[in-house]
N, C-alpha and C positions, 0 to 999 in steps of 0.2 A: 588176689589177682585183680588188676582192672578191670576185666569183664571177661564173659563168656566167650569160647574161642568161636561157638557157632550162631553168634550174635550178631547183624548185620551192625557195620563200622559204617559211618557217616564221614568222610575225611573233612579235616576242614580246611581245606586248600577251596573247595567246592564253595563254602558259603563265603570264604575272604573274611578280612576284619569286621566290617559294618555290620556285614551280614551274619556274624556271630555274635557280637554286640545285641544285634536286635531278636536276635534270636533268646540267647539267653536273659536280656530282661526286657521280654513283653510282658509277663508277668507281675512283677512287681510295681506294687501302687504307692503310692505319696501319702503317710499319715501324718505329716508335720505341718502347721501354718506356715511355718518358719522356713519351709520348700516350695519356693516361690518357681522356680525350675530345675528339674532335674538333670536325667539324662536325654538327648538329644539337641542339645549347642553346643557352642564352643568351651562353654561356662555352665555349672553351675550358680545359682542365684538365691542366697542364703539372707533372713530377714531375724534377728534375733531383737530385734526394739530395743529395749533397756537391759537386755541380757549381756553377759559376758559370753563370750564363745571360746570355748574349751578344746584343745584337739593334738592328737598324737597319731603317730602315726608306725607299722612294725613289718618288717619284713621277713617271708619265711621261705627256706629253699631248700629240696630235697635232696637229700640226703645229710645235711647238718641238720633241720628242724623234724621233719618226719621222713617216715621209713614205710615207702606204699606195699611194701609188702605182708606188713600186718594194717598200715588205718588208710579205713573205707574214704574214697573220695570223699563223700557227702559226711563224712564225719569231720572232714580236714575242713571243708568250707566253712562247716559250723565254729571248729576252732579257731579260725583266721580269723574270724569276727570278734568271737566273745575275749581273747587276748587283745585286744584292740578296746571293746569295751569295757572292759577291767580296767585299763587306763584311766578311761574318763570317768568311773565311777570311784577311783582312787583320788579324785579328787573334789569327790563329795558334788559329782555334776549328775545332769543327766543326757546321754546320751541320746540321739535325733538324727544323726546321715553318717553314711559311710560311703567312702571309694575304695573301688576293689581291681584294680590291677593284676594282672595274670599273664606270662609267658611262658608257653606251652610249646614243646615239640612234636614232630611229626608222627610219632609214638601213640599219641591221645587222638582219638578218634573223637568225635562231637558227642557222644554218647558218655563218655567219660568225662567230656567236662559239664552238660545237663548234671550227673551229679554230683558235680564241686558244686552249681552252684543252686541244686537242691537244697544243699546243706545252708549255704549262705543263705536262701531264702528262706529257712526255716528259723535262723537265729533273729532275721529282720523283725520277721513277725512275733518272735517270741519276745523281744526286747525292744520293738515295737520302735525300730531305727529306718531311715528311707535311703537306696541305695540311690547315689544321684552321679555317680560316673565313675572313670576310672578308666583303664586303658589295655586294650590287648596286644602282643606281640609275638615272634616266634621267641624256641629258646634251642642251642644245641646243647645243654646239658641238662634236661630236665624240664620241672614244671617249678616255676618261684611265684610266690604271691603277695602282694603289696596291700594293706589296707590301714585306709586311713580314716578313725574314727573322730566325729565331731558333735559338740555338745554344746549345752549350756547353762549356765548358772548364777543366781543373785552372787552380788561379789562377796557380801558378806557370811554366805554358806560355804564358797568355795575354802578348801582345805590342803594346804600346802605339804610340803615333807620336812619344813622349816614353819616353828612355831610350836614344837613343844618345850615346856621347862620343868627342872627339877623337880620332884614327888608327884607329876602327873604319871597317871594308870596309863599301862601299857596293854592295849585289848587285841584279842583275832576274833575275826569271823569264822564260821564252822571249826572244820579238824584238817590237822595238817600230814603230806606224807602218804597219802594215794596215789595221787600221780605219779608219784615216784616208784614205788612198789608195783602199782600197773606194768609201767613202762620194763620191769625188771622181770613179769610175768610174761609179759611180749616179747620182750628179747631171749627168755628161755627158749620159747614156743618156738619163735625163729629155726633156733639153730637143730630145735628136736625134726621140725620141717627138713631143713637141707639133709640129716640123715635120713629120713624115711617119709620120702615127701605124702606119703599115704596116710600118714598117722593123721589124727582128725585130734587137736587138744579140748581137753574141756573146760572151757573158760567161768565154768559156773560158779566155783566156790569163789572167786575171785571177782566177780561181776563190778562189785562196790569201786574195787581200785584200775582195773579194768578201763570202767567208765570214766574214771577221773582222769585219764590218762586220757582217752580218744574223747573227750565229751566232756570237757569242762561246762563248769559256767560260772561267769559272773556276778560278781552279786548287786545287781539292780536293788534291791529291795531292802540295802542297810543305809542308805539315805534319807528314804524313807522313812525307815523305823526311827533313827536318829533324829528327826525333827520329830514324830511322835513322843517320843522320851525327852524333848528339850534338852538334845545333847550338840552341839557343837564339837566336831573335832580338832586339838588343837595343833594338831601334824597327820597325816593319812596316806600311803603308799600302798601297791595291791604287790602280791607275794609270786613273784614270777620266778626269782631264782635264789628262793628258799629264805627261812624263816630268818637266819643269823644274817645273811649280808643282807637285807633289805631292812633289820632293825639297827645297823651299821650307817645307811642312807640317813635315817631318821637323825641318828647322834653326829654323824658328820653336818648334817646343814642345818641342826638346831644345835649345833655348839655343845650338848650333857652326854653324860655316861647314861649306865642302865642295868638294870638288875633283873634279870629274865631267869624264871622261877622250872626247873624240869619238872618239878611235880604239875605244873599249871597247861603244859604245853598239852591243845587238846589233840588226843589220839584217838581213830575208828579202829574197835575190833579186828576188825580184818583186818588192817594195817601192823599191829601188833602180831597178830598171827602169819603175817605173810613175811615180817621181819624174822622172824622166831625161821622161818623154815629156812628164808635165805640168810639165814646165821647174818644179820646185820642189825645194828643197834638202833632202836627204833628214836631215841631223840636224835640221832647223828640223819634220820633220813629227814625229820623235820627240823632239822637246821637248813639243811643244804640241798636237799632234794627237788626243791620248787615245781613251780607249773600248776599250783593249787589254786593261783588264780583267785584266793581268801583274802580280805583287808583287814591290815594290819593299822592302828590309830593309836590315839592318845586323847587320853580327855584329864580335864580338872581333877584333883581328886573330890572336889565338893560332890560330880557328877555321878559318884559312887553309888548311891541310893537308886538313883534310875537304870543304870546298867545291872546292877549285882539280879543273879539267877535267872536273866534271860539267855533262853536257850540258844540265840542266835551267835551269842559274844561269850569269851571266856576272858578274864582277866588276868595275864599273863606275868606280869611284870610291873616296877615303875622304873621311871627317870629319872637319872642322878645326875650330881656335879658331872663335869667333865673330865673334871681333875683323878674322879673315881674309874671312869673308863666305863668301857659294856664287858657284862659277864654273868657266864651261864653258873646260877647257882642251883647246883645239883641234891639229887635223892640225899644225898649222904654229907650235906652242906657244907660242900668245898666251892673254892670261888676260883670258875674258868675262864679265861679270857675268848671274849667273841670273835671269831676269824671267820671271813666272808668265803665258804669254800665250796658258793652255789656254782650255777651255770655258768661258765665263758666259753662263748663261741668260737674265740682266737684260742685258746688256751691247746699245744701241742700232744699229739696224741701218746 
């Protein structure tokens, strides 16, 4: 539920635009040099000296991207951001301001939107980005939110989705296929809700996939590692709408095939067990599943030595001709053709 039914509402017809605006970020401070002005002009005023500036940008609207009947406002803010960041950190950058746009109906009381953007204040801080504008408006179908994430990065670090070749290692970050599985324990819960609105579920054994689902994060911190390890990536995209069509990206604008390993693809306990119950096949959720929000790369194979048995990377795959095509080579080593059969928003119901 949005909030409490005996909880004083605040409308916001009362404070008007400005006075929402200022309302909701008095709060947030400026940790960047490079935020020379934030919020309050016509303009933001961004100083990046010899840097490149990196930036993307994603739109989310309720009832296609989330469902408020199961994720907590302050949990949505948090994800608007870190989906936004995964962007910039997909391209071996590092993330510094964001804009955050929101159009809300008369529905949402000011007390519900305080925590959307709890949540967003909490990812600022945690990924240590400066929120420096963005825009409010009414909406008649809902609440949609706009954020646009911006960075930056030496040219020669940045990491394209073109630019890997033949026998280069194919890596992910964490494990793939929570989000997904979450989202599938959520949408049970749902509808056990609509029968018996009393029932109270227990989200506990599921907390793991759960959280991946309302509560992603980004991974700030394989950038990092990566220049620690003297690894250059030589293609990099972040895993939004599943493992198969985003290693699809990679072979389309770097011209090769690719050889993706089932035994290799890394799986959470839970994930396994929560496929098991919902009789679904657990590499079929981490093809297609997405929303994991893990980076997916490619390195040299020389760079073997420095990646093999860190816990952060699993090494999944290589790159082939193109003439060879992408294909899932399975337990039982048959060779399956890759079909991109993640997220589409257009896609009829």
């Amino acid at each position: 539920m949005l909030e409490d039914k005996n909880q004083e509402r605040t409308s916001l017809e009362k404070l008007g635009e400005f006075g929402l605006i200022d309302h909701l970020t008095k709060e947030f401070t400026m940790q960047h040099e490079s935020t020379l002005k934030g919020i309050g002009d016509d303009a933001a005023i961004l100083d990046f000296k010899d840097k490149k500036t990196v930036l993307s940008t994603d739109l989310l609207i309720e009832g296609v991207h989330f469902d408020l009947s199961y994720v907590p406002l302050k949990h949505l803010g948090y994800k608007a951001v870190v989906v936004n960041l995964s962007d910039i950190y997909a391209m071996n950058a590092t993330a510094t301001q964001i804009t955050v746009s929101i159009a809300v109906s008369n529905r949402f009381p000011l007390e519900a939107i305080e925590e959307l953007y709890a949540g967003i204040a909490l990812a600022c801080k945690k990924f240590k980005v400066d929120l420096i504008g963005g825009d409010t408006t009414s909406s008649t179908t809902g609440l949609l939110i706009s954020v646009t994430a911006i960075g930056e990065a030496n040219e020669k670090n940045i990491a394209f989705r073109k630019g890997t070749k033949p026998n280069d290692l194919l890596v992910v970050t964490g494990d793939l296929g929570g989000a997904y599985m979450g989202l599938q324990v959520l949408e049970r819960e749902k509808e056990v809700f609509k029968v018996n609105p009393n029932s109270q579920p227990d989200l506990e054994p599921y907390s793991y996939i759960v959280e991946r689902q309302l509560k992603p994060e980004a991974r700030k911190d394989i950038s990092g590692l990566l220049q620690v390890l003297g690894v250059q990536p030589t293609s990099m995209i972040d895993i939004s709408d599943g493992l198969s069509s985003e290693i699809l990206h990679l072979c389309k604008n770097s011209e090769v095939g690719c050889n993706l390993f089932e035994e290799k693809i890394p799986l959470d306990p839970t994930v396994i067990s929560a496929c098991e119950e919902f009789n679904i096949d657990s590499t079929m959720v981490a093809l297609s599943g997405g929303e994991d929000y893990e980076l997916l790369f490619t390195v040299d194979q020389k760079d073997f030595e420095k990646i093999k048995g860190n816990p952060n990377l699993s090494i999944i795959g290589h790159m082939t001709d193109a003439s060879e095509g992408a294909h899932l080579i399975t337990r039982a080593n048959t060779k399956i053709p890759l079909t991109a059969q993640g997220w589409n928003s257009f896609k009829s119901e």
